[in-house]
FIKOL-886483 format. One line per 2 residues: number of its first residue (from 1); their letters; for each residue y, z negated, x of N, C-alpha, C. Coordinates in steps of 0.02 Angstrom, whole numbers, plus 50000, padded with zeros to 5 digits. Atoms other than C-alpha are relative to their C-alpha. Example, Ala and Ser with C-alpha at 12.3 -4.5 7.8 and 13.67 -1.06 7.14 Angstrom:
% residues 2
1> as> 49941/50000/50045/49775/49610/50615/50060/50000/50045 | 49941/50003/49958/49947/49643/50684/50055/49963/49961 .
//
This chain:
% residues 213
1> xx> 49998/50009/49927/49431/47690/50892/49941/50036/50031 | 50063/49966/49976/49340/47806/50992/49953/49937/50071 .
3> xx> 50043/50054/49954/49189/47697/51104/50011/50028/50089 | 49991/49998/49925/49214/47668/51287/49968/50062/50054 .
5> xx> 50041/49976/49967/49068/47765/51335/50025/50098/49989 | 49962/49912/50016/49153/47950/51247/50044/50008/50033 .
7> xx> 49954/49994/49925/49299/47903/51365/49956/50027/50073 | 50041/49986/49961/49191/47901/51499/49938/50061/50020 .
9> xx> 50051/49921/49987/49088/48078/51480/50084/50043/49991 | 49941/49965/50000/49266/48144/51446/50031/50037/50072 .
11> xx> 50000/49996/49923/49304/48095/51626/49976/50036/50044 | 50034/50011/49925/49178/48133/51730/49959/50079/49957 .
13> xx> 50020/49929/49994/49113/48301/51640/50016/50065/49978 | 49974/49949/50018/49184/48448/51674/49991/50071/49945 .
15> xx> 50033/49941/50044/49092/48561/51538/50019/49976/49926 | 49991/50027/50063/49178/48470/51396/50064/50010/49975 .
17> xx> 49943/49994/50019/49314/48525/51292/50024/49944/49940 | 49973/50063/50025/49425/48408/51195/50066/50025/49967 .
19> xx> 49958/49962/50047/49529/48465/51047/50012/49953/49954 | 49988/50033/50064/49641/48369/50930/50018/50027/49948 .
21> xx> 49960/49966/50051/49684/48413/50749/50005/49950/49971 | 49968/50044/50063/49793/48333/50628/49960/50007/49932 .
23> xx> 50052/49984/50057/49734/48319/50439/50029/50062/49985 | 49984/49952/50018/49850/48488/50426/49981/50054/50034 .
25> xx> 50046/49919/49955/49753/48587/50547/50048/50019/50049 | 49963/49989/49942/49891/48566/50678/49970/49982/50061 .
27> xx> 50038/50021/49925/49816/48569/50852/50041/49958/50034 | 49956/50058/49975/49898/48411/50948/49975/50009/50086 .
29> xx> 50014/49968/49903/49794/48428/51136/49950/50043/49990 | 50062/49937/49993/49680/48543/51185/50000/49998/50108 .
31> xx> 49996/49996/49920/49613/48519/51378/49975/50069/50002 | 49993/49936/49966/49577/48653/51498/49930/50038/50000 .
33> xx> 50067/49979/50004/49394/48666/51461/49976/50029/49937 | 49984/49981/50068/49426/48679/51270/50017/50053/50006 .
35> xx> 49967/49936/50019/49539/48820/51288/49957/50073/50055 | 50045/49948/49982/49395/48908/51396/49950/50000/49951 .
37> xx> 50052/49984/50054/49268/48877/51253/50045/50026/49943 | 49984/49978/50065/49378/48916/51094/50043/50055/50035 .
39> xx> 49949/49945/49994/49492/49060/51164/49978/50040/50070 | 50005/49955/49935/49415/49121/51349/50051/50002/50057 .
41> xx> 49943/49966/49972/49593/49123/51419/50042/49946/50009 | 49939/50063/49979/49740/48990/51460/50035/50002/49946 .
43> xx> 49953/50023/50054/49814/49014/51284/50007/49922/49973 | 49992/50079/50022/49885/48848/51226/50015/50006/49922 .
45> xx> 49997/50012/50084/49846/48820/51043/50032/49925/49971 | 49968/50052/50019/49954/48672/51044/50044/50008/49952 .
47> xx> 49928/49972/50060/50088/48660/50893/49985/50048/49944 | 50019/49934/50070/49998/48803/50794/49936/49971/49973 .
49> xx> 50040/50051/50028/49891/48758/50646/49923/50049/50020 | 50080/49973/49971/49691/48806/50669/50016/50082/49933 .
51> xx> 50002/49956/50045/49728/48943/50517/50061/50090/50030 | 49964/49955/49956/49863/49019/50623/49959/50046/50054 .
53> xx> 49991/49976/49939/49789/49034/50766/49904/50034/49994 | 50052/49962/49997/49599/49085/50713/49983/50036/49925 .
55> xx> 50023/49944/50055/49627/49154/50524/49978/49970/49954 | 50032/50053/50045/49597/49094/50351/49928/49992/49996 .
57> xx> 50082/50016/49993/49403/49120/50343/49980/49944/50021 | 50031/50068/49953/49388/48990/50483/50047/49948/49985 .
59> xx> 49961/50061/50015/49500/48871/50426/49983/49990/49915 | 50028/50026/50071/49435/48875/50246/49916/49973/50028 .
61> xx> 50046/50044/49979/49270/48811/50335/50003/49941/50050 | 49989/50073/49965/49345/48680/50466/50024/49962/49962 .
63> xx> 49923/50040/50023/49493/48618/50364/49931/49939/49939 | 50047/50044/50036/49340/48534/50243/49963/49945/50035 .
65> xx> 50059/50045/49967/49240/48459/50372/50052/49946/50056 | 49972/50057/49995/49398/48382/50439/50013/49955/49987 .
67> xx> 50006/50034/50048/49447/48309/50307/49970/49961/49982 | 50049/50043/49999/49286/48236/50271/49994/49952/50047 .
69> xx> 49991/50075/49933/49282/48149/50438/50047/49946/49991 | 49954/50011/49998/49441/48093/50418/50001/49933/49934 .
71> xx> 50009/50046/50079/49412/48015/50225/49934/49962/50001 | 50052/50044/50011/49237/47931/50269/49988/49956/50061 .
73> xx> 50003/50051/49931/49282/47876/50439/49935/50027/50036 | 50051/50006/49958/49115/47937/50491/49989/50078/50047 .
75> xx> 49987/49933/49977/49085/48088/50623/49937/50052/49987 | 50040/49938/50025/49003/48265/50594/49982/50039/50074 .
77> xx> 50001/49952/49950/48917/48368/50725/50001/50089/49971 | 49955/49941/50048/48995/48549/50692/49940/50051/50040 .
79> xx> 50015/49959/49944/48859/48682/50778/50010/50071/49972 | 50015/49944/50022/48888/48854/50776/50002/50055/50089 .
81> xx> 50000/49914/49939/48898/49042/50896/50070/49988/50019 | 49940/50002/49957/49049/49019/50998/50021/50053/50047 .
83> xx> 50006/49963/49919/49092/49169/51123/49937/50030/50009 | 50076/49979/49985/48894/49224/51089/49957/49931/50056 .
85> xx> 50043/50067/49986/48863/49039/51157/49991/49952/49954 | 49998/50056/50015/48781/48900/51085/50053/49947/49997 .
87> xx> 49951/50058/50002/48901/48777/51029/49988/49938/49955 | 50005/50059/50029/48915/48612/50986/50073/49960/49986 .
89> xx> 49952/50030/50006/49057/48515/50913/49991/49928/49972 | 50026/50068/50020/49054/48313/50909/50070/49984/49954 .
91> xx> 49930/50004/50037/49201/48288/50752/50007/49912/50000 | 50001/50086/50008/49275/48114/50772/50054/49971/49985 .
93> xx> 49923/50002/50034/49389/48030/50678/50040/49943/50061 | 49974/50031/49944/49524/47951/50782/50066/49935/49951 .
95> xx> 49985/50074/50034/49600/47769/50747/50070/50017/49962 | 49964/49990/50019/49726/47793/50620/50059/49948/50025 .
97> xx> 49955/50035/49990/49904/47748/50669/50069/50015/49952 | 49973/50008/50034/50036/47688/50564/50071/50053/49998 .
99> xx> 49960/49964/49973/50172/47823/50543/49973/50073/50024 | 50040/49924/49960/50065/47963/50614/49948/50026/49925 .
101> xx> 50047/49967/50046/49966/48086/50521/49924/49992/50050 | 50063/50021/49998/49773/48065/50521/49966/50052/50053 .
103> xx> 50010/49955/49960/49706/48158/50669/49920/50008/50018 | 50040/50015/49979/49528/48188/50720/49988/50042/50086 .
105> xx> 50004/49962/49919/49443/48247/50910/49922/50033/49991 | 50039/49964/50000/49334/48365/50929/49964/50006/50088 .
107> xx> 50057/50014/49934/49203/48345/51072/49947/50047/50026 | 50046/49945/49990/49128/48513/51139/49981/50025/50046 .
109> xx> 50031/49978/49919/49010/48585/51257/49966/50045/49980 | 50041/49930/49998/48922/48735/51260/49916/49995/50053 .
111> xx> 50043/50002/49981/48731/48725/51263/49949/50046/50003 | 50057/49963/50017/48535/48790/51269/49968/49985/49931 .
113> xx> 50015/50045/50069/48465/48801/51107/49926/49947/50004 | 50052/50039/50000/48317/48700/51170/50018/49919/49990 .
115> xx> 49987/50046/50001/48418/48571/51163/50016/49958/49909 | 50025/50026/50061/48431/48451/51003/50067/49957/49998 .
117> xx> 49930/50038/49994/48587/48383/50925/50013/49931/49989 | 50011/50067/50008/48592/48182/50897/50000/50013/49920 .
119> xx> 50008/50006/50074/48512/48146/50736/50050/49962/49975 | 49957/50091/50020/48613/47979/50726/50057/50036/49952 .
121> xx> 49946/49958/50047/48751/48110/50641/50014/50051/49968 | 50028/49942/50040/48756/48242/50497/50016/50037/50038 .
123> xx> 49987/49924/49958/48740/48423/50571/50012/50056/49961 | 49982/49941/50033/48824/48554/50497/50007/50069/50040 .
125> xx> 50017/49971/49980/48787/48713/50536/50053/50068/49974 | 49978/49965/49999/48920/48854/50549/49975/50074/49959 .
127> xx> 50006/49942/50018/48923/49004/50418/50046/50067/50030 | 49962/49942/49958/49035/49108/50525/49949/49997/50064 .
129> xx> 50037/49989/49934/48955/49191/50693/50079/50041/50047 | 49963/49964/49930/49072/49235/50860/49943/50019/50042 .
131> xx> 50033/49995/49946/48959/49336/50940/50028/50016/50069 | 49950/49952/49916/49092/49392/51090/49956/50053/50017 .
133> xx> 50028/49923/49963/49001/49522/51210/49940/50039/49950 | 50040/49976/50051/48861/49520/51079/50014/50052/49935 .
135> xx> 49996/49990/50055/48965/49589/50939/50007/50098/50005 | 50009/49949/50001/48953/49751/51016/49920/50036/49958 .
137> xx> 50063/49971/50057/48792/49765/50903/50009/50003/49929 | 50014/50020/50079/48757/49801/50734/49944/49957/49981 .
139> xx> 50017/50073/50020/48684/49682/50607/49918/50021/50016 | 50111/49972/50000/48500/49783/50620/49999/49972/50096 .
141> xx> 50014/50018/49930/48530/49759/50806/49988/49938/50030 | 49991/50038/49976/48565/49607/50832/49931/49953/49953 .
143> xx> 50070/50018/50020/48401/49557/50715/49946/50028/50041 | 50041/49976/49938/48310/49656/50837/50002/49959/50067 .
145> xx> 49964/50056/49959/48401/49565/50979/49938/49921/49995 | 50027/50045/50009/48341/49400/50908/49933/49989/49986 .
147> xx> 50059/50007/50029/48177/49429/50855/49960/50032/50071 | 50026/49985/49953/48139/49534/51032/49999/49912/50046 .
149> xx> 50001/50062/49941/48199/49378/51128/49973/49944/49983 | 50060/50007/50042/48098/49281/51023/49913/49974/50018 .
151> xx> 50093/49992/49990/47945/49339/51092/49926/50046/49947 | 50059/49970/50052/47891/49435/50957/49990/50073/49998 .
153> xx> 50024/49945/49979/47787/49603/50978/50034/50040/49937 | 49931/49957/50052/47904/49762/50902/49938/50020/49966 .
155> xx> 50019/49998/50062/47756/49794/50792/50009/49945/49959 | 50011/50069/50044/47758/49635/50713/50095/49986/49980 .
157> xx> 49923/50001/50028/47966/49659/50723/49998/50069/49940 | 50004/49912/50030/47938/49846/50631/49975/49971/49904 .
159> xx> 50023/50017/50063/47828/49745/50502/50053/49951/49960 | 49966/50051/50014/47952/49600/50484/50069/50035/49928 .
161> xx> 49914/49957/50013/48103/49741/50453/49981/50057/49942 | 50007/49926/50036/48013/49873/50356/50015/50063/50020 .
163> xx> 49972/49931/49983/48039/50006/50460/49936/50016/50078 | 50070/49972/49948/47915/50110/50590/50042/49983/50067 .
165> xx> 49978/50027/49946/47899/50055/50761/50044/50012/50052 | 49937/49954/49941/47985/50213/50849/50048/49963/49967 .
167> xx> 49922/50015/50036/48137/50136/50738/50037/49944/50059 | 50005/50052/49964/48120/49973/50825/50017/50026/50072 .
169> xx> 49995/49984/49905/48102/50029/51013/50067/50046/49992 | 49926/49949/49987/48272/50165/50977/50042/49928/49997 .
171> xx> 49937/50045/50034/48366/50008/50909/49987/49951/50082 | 49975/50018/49915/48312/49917/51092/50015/50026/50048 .
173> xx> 49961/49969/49940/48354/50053/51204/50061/49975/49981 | 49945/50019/49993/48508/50054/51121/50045/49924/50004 .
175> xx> 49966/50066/50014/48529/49854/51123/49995/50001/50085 | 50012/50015/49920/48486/49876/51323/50052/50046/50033 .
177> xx> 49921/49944/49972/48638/50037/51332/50062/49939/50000 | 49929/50029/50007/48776/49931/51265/49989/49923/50031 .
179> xx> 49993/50041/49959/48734/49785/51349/49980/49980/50059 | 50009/50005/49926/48680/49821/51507/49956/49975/50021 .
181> xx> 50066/50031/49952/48505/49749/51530/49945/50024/49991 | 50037/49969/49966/48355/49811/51589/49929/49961/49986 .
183> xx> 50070/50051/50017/48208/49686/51535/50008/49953/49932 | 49998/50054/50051/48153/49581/51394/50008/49897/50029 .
185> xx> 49982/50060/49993/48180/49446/51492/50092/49987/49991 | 49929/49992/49974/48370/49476/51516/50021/49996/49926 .
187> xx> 49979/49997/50071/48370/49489/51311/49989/49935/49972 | 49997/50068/50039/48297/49326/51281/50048/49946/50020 .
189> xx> 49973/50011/49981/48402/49249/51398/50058/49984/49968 | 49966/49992/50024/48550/49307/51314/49987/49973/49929 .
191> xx> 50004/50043/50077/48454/49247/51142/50032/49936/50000 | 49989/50068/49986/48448/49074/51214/50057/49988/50013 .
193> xx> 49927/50041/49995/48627/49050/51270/50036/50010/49950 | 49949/50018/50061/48708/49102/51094/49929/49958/49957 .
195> xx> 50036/50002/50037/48547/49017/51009/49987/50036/49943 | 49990/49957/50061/48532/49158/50907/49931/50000/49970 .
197> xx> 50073/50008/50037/48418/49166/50768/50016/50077/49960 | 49979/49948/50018/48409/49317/50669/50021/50012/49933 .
199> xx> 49950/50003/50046/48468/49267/50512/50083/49989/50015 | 49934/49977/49984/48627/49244/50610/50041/50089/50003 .
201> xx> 49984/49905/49999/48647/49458/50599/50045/49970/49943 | 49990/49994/50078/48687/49414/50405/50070/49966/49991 .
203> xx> 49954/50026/50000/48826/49299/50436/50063/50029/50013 | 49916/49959/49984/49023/49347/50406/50010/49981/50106 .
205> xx> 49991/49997/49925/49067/49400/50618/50082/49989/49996 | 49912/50018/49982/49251/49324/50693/49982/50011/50060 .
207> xx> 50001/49983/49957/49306/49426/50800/50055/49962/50053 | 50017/50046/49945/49337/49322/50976/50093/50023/49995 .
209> xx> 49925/49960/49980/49551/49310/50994/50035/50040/49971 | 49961/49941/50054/49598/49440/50849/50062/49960/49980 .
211> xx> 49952/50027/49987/49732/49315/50824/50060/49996/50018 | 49954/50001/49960/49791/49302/50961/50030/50051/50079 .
213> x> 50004/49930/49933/49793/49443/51072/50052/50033/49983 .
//
């Protein structure tokens, strides 16, 4: 049984998506805020299973952590790169009913990474990365990326990387061509809303909708 009070942020805030899956990875609802965090677009991933509709990779890493919820009764917070945003997913198992297959809800909002996820429940931490607009970088770039926004001086990125500093400063013009900004502030910015770290470069990339487009 989900608690009164998860009803009640459901309600009343609009920045929260709300996604059911069966134990077969069949999507059951999906509101209108969901299908702007997991897809960008008004597609309805209702009826199709999560492997369909985003690819085995990512369904050989949800389809486990459903499961688990599902078999210990207890819930998982799921975080990973969403869209090149911070994401958070609250996994919760939902009251089994007799006749029905075992379903859990998924509880998501898209945050800053300053923010901190409730200890009270294990946090698992996404080996896939969606960077969306981000993935126009490569993997050296997007370690540059993270380590400029950061705060950390491109000698001290040059030393980090093994490579001379002109290397460094070519690899941020070009992270400031393809994405259009003009200051290191405008880069960290962009760090902070996917919380990117820069061991995220290293991680297998899903590309945003390949799916379903």
């Amino acid at each position: 049984m989900i608690p009164d009070e998860f009803w009640l942020i459901l309600k009343s805030q609009p920045g929260v998506g709300v996604l059911i899956v069966d134990e077969d990875g069949v999507v059951r609802f999906c509101n209108e805020q969901a299908k702007e965090i997991y897809y960008g677009h008004d597609f309805n991933p209702v009826g199709m299973t999560i492997e369909q509709i985003e690819g085995p990779e990512f369904a050989a890493e949800r389809m486990p952590v459903i499961r688990k919820v599902i078999e210990s009764g207890e819930p998982v917070i799921l975080r990973h790169v969403r869209g090149g945003k911070n994401t958070e997913a609250l996994i919760w198992p939902m009251q089994k009913i007799e006749g029905r297959k075992a379903q859990v809800m998924a509880i998501t909002r898209q945050l800053l990474d300053a923010e901190v996820a409730d200890k009270q429940y294990e946090c698992i931490d996404s080996k896939l990365v969606d960077l969306g607009p981000l993935d126009v970088l490569t993997r050296r770039e997007v370690e540059v990326l993270a380590l400029v926004g950061h705060g950390m001086p491109l000698k001290a990125i040059a030393a980090q990387l093994g490579v001379a500093q002109r290397t460094v400063e070519r690899y941020r013009t070009d992270i400031a061509r393809k994405l259009n900004i003009n200051s290191i502030a405008e880069a960290a910015r962009l760090v902070q809303i996917a919380g990117l770290d820069a061991s995220d470069a290293l991680l297998p990339r899903l590309h945003r909708w390949r799916a379903i487009e």
